[in-house]
ROGUDREN-52581 format. One record per residue (C-alpha): residue in one letter; x, y, z. Coordinates in steps of 0.001 Angstrom, whole numbers, padded with zeros to 6 digits. Layout:
<atoms>
+---------+---------+---------+---------+
! residuo !       X !       Y !       Z !
+---------+---------+---------+---------+
!       A !       X !       Y !       Z !
...
+---------+---------+---------+---------+
</atoms>
This chain:
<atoms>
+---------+---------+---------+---------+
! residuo !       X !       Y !       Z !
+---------+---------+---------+---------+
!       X ! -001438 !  138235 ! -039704 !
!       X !  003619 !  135440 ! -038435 !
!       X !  000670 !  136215 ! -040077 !
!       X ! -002462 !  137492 ! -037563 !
!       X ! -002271 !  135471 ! -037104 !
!       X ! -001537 !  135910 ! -035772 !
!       X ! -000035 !  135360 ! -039254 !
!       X !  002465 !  135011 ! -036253 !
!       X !  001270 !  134676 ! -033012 !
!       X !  003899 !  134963 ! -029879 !
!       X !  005316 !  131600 ! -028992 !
!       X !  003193 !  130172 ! -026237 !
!       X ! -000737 !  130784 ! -028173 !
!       X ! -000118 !  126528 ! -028143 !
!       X ! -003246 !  124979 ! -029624 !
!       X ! -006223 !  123879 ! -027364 !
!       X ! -006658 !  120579 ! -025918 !
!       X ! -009578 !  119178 ! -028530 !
!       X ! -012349 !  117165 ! -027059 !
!       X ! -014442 !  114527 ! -027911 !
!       X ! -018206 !  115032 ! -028647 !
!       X ! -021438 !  114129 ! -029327 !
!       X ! -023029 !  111087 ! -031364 !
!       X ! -023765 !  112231 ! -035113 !
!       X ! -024715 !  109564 ! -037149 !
!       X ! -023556 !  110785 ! -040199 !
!       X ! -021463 !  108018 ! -042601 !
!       X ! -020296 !  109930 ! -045405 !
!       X ! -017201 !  111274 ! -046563 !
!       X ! -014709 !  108791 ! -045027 !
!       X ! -014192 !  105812 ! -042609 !
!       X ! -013687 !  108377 ! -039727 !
!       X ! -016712 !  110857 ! -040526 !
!       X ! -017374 !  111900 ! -037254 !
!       X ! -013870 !  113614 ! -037229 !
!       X ! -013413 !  116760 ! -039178 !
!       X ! -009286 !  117262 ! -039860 !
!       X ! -007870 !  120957 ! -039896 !
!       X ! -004369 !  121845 ! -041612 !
!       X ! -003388 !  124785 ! -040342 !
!       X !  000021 !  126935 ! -039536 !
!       X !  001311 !  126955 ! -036321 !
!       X ! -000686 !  129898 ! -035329 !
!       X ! -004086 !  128510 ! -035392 !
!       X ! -005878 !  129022 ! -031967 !
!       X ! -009131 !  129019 ! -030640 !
!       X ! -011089 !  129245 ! -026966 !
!       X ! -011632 !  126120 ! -025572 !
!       X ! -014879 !  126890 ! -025031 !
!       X ! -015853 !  128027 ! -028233 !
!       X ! -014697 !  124882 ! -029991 !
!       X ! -016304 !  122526 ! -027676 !
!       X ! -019780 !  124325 ! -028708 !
!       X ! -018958 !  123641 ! -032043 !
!       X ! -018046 !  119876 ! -031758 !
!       X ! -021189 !  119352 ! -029583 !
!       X ! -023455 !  121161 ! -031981 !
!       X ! -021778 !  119441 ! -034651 !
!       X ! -021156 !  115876 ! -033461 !
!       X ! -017720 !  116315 ! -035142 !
!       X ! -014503 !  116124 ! -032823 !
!       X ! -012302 !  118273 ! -034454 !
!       X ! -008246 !  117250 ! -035044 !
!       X ! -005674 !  119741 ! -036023 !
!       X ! -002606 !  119323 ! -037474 !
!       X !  000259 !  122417 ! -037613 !
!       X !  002322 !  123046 ! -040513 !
!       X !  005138 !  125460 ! -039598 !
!       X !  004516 !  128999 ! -041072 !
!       X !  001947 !  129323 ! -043467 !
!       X !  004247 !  129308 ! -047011 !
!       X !  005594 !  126184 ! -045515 !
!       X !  002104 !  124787 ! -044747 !
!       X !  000710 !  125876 ! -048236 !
!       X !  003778 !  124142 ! -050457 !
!       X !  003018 !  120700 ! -047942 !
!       X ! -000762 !  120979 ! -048727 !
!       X ! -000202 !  121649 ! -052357 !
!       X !  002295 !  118458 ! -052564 !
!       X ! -000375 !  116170 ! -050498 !
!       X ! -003354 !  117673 ! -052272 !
!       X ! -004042 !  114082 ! -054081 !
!       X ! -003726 !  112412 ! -050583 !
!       X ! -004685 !  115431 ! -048031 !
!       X ! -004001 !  115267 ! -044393 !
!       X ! -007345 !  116400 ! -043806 !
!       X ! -010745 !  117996 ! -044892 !
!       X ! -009902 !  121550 ! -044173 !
!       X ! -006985 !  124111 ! -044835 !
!       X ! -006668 !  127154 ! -042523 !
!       X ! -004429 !  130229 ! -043417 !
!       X ! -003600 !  130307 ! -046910 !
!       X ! -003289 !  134479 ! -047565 !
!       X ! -003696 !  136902 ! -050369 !
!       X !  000399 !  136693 ! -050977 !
!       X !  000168 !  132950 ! -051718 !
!       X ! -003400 !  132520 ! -052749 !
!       X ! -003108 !  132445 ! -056610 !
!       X ! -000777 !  129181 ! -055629 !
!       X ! -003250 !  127829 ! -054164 !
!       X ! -005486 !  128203 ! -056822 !
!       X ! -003511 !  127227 ! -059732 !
!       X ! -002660 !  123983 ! -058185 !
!       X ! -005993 !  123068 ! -057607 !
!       X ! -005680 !  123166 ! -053758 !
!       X ! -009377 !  123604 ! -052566 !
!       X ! -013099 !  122434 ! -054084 !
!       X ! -016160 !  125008 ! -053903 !
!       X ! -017907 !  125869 ! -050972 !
!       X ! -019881 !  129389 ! -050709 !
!       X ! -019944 !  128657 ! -046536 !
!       X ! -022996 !  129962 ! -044679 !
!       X ! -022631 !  133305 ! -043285 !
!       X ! -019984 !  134230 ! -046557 !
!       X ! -023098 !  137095 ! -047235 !
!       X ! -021768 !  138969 ! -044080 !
!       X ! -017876 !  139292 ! -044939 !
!       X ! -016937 !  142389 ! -045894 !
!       X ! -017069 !  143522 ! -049217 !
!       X ! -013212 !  144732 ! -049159 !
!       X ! -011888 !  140615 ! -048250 !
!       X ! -013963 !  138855 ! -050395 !
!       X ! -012565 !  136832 ! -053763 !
!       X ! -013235 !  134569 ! -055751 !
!       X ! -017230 !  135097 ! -056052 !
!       X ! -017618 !  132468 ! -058969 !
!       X ! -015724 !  129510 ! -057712 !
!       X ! -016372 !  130346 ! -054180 !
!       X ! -012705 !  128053 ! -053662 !
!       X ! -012451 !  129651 ! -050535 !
!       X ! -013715 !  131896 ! -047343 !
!       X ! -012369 !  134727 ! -045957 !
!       X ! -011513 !  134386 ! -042135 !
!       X ! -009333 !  137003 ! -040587 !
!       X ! -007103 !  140106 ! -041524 !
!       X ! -004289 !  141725 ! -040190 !
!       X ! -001344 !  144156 ! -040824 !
!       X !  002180 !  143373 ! -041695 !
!       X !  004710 !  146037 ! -040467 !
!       X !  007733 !  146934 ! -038661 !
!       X !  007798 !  146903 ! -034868 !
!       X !  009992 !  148770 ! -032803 !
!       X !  011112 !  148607 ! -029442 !
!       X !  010612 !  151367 ! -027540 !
!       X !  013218 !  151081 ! -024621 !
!       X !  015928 !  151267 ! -026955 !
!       X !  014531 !  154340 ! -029396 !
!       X !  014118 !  155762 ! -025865 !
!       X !  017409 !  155461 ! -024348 !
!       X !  019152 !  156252 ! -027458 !
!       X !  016705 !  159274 ! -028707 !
!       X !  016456 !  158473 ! -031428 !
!       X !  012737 !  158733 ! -033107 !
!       X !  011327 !  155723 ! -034288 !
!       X !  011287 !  155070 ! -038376 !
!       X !  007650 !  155888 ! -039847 !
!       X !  007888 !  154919 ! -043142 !
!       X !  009512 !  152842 ! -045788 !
!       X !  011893 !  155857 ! -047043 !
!       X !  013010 !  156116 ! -043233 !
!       X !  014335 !  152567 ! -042773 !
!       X !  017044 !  153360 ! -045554 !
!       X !  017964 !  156693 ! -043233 !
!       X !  021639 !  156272 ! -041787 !
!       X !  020362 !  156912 ! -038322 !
!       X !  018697 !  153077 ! -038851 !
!       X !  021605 !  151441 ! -039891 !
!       X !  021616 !  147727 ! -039113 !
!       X !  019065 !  147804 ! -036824 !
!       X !  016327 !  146314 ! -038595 !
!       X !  015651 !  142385 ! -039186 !
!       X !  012917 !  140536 ! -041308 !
!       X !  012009 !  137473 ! -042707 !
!       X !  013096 !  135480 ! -045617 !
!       X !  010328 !  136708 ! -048743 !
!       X !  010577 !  132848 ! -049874 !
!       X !  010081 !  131138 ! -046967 !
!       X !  008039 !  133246 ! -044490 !
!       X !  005043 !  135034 ! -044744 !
!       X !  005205 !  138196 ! -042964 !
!       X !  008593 !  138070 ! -045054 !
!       X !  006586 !  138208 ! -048283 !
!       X !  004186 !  140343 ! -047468 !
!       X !  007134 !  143481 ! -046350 !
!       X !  008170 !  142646 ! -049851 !
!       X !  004914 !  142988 ! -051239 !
!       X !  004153 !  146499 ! -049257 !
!       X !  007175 !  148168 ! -051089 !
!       X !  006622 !  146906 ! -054140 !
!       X !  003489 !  148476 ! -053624 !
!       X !  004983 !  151671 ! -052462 !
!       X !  007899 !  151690 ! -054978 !
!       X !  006028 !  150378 ! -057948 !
!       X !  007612 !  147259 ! -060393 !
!       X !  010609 !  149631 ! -061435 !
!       X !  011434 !  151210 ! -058062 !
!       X !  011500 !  148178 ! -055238 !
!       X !  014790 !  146553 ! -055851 !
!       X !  016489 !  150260 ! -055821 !
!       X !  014987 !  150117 ! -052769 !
!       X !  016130 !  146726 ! -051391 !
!       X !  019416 !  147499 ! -052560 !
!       X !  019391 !  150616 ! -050028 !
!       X !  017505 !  148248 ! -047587 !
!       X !  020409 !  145799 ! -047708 !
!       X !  023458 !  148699 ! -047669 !
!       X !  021923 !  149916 ! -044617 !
!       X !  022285 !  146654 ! -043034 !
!       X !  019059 !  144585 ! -042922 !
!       X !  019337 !  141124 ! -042157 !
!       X !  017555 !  138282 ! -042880 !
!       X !  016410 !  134968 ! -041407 !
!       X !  013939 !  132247 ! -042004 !
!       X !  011005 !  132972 ! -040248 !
!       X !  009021 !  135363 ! -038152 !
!       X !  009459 !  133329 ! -034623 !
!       X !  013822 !  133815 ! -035423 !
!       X !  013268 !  136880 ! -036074 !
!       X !  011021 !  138089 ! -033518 !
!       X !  012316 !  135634 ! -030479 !
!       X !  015423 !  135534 ! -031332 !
!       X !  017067 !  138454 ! -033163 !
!       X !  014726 !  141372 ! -032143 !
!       X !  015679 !  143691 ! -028996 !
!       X !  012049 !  144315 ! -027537 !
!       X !  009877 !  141837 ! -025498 !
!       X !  008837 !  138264 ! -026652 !
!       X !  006168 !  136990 ! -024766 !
!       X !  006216 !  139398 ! -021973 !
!       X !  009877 !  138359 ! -021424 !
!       X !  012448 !  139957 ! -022189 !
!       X !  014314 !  138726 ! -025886 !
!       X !  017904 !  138619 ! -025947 !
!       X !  018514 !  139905 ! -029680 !
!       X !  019945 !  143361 ! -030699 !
!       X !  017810 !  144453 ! -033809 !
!       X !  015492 !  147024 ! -032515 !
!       X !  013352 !  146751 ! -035564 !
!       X !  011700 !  143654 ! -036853 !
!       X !  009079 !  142701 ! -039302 !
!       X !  005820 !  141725 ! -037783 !
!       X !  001955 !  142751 ! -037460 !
!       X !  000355 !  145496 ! -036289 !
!       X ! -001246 !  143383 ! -033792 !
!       X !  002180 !  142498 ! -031883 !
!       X !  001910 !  145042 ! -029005 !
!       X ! -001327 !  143891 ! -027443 !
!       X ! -000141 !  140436 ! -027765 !
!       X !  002681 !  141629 ! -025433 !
!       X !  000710 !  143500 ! -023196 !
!       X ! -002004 !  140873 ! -022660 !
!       X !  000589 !  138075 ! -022368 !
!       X !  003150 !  139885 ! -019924 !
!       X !  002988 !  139261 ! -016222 !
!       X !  002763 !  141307 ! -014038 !
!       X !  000681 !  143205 ! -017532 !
!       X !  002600 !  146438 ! -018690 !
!       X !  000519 !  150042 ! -018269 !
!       X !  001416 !  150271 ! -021804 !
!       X !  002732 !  148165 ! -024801 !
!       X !  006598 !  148239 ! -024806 !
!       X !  006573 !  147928 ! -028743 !
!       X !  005182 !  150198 ! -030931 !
!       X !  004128 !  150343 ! -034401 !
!       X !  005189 !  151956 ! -037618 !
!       X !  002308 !  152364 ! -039991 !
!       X !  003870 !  153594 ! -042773 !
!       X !  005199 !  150217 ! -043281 !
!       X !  001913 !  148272 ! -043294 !
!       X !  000945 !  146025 ! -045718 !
!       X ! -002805 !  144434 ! -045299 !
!       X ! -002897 !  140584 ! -044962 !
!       X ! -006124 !  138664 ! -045421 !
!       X ! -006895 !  134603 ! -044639 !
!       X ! -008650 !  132358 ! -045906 !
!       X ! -010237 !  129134 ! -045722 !
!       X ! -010862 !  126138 ! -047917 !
!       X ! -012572 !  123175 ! -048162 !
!       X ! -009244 !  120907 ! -049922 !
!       X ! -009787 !  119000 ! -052973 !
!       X ! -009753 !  115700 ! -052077 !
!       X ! -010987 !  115969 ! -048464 !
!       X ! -012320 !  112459 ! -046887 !
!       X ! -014977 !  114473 ! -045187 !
!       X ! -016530 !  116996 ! -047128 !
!       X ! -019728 !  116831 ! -045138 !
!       X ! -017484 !  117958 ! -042157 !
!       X ! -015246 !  120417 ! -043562 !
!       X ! -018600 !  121849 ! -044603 !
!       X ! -019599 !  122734 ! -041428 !
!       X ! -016652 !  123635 ! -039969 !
!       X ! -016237 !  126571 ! -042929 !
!       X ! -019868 !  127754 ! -041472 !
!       X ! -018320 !  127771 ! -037951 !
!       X ! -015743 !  129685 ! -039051 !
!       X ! -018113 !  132600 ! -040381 !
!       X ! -019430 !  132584 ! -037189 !
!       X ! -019962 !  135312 ! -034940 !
!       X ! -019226 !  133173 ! -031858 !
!       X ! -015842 !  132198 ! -033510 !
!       X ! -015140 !  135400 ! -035623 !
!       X ! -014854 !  137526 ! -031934 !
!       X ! -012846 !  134999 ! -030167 !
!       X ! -009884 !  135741 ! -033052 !
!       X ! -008188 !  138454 ! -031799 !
!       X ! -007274 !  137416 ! -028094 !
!       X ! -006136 !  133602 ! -029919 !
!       X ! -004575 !  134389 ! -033156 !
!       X ! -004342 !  138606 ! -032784 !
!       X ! -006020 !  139252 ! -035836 !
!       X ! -009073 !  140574 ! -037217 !
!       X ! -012562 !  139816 ! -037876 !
!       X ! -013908 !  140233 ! -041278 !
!       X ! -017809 !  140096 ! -040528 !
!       X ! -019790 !  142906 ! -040500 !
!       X ! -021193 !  143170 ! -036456 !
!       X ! -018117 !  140901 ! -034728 !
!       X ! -016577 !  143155 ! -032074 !
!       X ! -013374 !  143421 ! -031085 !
!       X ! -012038 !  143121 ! -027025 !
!       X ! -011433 !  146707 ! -026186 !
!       X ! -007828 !  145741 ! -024858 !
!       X ! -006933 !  144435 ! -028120 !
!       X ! -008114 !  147631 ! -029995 !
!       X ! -006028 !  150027 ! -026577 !
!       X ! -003043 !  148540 ! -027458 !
!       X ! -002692 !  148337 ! -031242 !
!       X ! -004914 !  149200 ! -033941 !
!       X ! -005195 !  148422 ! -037863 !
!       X ! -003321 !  150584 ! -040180 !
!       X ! -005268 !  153259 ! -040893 !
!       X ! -003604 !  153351 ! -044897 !
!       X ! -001683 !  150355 ! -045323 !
!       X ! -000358 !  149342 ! -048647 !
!       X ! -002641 !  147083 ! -050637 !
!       X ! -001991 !  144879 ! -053771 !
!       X ! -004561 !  143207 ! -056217 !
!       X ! -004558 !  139477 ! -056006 !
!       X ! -004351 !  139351 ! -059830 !
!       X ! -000990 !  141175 ! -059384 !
!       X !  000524 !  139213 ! -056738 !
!       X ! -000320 !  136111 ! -058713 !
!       X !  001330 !  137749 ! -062202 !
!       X !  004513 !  139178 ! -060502 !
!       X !  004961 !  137643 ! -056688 !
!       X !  007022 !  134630 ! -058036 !
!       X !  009366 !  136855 ! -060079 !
!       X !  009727 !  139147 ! -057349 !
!       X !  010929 !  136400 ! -054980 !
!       X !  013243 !  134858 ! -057617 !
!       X !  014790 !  138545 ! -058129 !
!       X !  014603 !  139128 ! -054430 !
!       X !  016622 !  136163 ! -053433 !
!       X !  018920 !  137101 ! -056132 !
!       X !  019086 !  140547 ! -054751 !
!       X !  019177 !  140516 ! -051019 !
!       X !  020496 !  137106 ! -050357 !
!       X !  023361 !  136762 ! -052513 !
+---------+---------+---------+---------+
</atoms>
């Protein structure tokens, strides 16, 4: 998950109120060590509920502060990282976590319950730097009432969206500034290999593609299908977003749709991961301790997908069965060692840019 969330949840998943808690008596790791400080991007949510437990269990109150989208909230944490904003950073992914790394973002922490991730998400097994937390799918989202009035069959594939018959009708996000942005570049780089992708950008942009800044523009904004349950007032009947979109606008419409009015096409899908991290210089390291366990928690890990519409990467969490009715993961989405985004991603942005923007 722009980001699964959601790398991207709809706007409206605002953040909970956070309550104060209980009386823990513990003094290290800061003047303020009953607090525990999350840096997230703007699409962190969680029950109310759920993080009351935690606080009360804990005797931590829990503050968050938002970031914008997650590249933007990544470059702020690296450029703070001396001086953090808090003890905790939420929703670095696999397209920008070799960054993180080689700027020494995050300490180690092998957080309790890291034994039941999935083999598939974890990284990092001798530093332990940081945890996985949720995964998603990046791909292009189509509105049905237009594919329907104009019948005309919705794209399935990368090869399609170059097709004539799709001719400025898709929009995405900027691969240097956004990350559902990066990670559409990513998936056909993955599909067109290091010699094929810009041939295939170059078709991308001749058809028409356009570009903005982030996923909310794009999806708000500039897309023709529902935002929010309402109704959005762009033209693009294609836009870059997660797999996860269409139960987001089923479960936030009202009166609730019979059935989503976006749909997904898989053969665009490119798998995002999150992650965790206890950050470098973090006041309270006892905290952001035990907040990283919470986060590997079952209680937390299956209150995800109706908060941040992505998925949990536990073995046992469930998912709500109207999250998994209206949208589903990828069933073969395009995949990409984290070795090779770190050798070739900032390369591929610089030529991107160079490519598509100018």
């Amino acid at each position: 998950m722009n980001t699964k969330k959601y790398c991207a949840v709809l706007v409206g998943l605002g953040l909970v109120t956070l309550s104060a808690c209980g009386s823990g008596s513990d003094t290290s790791g800061g003047s303020d060590s009953k607090t525990v400080t999350l840096v997230s991007h703007d699409s962190w949510a969680v029950s109310k509920s759920v993080l009351k437990d935690f606080e009360m269990q804990s005797g931590y109150t829990v503050k968050v502060l938002k970031d914008g989208d997650a590249g933007q909230a990544v470059n702020k944490a690296i450029l703070t990282k001396d001086n953090p904003q808090g003890d905790v950073f939420f929703g670095v992914d696999n397209t920008l976590l070799s960054r993180a790394f080689d700027n020494g973002l995050f300490q180690s922490y092998d957080a309790k319950g890291s034994d039941l991730v999935k083999p598939e998400y974890r990284v990092d097994q001798t530093k332990h730097r940081v945890t996985p937390i949720d995964t998603g799918d990046i791909c292009v989202n189509y509105d049905k009432a237009y594919f329907s009035k104009h019948k005309l069959t919705p794209p399935t594939s990368f090869a399609d969206l170059v097709k004539p018959a799709y001719k400025n009708l898709l929009v995405t996000e900027n691969a240097a500034t956004s990350s559902p942005g990066l990670g559409f570049l990513l998936g056909s780089a993955a599909q067109y290999g290091d010699d094929g992708w810009q041939g295939y950008w170059k078709k991308l942009k001749a058809n028409g593609v356009k570009v903005v800044d982030g996923w909310e523009q794009a999806y708000d904004q500039e897309f023709s299908g529902s935002a929010g349950g309402k109704k959005a007032g762009g033209d693009r009947p294609l836009v870059v977003s997660y797999a996860s979109s269409p139960p987001a606008e089923v479960i936030y419409a009202d009166p609730k749709p019979t059935t989503a009015p976006t749909g997904v096409s898989y053969g665009t899908c490119f798998r995002q991961t999150e992650y965790a991290g206890l950050l470098s210089n973090a006041k309270n390291t006892k905290g952001g301790k035990a907040f990283l366990d919470f986060l590997l928690t079952k209680q937390f890990q299956q209150d995800m997908p109706l908060n941040m519409f992505v998925y949990p990467v536990i073995e046992g969490a469930t998912v709500p069965q109207e999250f998994v009715k209206y949208g589903r993961q990828a069933p073969d989405p395009e995949t990409m060692a984290p070795a090779k985004i770190a050798a070739d991603r900032d390369q591929w942005v610089k030529s991107w840019t160079s490519l598509v923007l100018k």
